[in-house]
C-alpha positions in Angstrom: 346.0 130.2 106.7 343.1 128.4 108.5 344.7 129.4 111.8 345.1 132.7 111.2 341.4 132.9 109.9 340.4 130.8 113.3 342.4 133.9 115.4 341.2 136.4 113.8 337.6 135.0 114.3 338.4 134.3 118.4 339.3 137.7 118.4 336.4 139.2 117.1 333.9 137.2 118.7 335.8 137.8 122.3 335.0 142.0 121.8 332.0 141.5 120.3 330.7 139.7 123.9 333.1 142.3 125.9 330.9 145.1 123.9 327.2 143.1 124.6 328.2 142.8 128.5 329.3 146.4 128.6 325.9 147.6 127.3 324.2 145.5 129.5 325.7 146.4 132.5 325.7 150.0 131.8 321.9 149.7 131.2 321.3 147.7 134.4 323.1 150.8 136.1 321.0 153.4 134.4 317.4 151.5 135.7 319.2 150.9 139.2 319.3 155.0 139.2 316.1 155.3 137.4 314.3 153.3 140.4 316.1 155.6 142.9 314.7 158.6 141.3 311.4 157.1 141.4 311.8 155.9 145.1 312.7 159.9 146.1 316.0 158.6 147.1 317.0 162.1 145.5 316.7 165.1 146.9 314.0 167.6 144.9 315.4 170.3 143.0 315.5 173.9 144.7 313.1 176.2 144.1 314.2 179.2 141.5 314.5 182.3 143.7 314.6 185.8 142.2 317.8 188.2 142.5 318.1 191.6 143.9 320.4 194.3 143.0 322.2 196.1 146.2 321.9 199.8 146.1 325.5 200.5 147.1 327.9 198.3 145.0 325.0 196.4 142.5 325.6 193.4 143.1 323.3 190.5 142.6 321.8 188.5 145.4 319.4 186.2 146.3 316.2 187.4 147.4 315.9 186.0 150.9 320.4 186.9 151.9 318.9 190.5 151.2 318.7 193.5 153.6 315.2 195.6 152.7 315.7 198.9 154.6 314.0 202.2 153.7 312.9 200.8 150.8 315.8 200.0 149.4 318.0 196.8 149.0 321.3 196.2 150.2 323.9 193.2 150.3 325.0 194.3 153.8 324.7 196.1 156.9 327.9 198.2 155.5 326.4 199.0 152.7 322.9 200.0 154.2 325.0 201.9 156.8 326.9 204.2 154.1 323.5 204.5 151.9 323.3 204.4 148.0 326.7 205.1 145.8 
């Protein structure tokens, strides 16, 4: 009986120190990217950039992969070209 107790014990104690190390490393990792973040070693986020809505087919686009002609928006030269469905 006492060396079952003693194995059961072992065993215990052995996950109980493989749990502690785990937390610990996985800690360490999180402030290794923490200090990156703060270094800039990430790039910044991209600025938010409203959509457009082409007068041909509607869909959406960014802003800036737009066509403005005439006053209207258009996802293409196509489009602009055959005018507003």
């Amino acid at each position: 009986m006492g060396k079952l107790l003693f194995w059961v014990v072992l065993i215990i104690a052995v996950l109980f120190v493989a749990r502690v190390a785990a937390r610990m490393a996985a800690a360490r990792q999180a402030g290794e990217q923490g200090g990156q973040k703060a270094r800039g070693k990430t790039p910044p986020p991209k600025p938010l950039e409203s959509m457009v809505r082409c007068a041909h087919c509607g869909i959406h686009l960014p802003r800036s992969e737009a066509l403005l002609q005439d006053g209207k928006i258009w996802c293409s030269e196509d489009h602009a070209k055959r005018g507003a469905a």
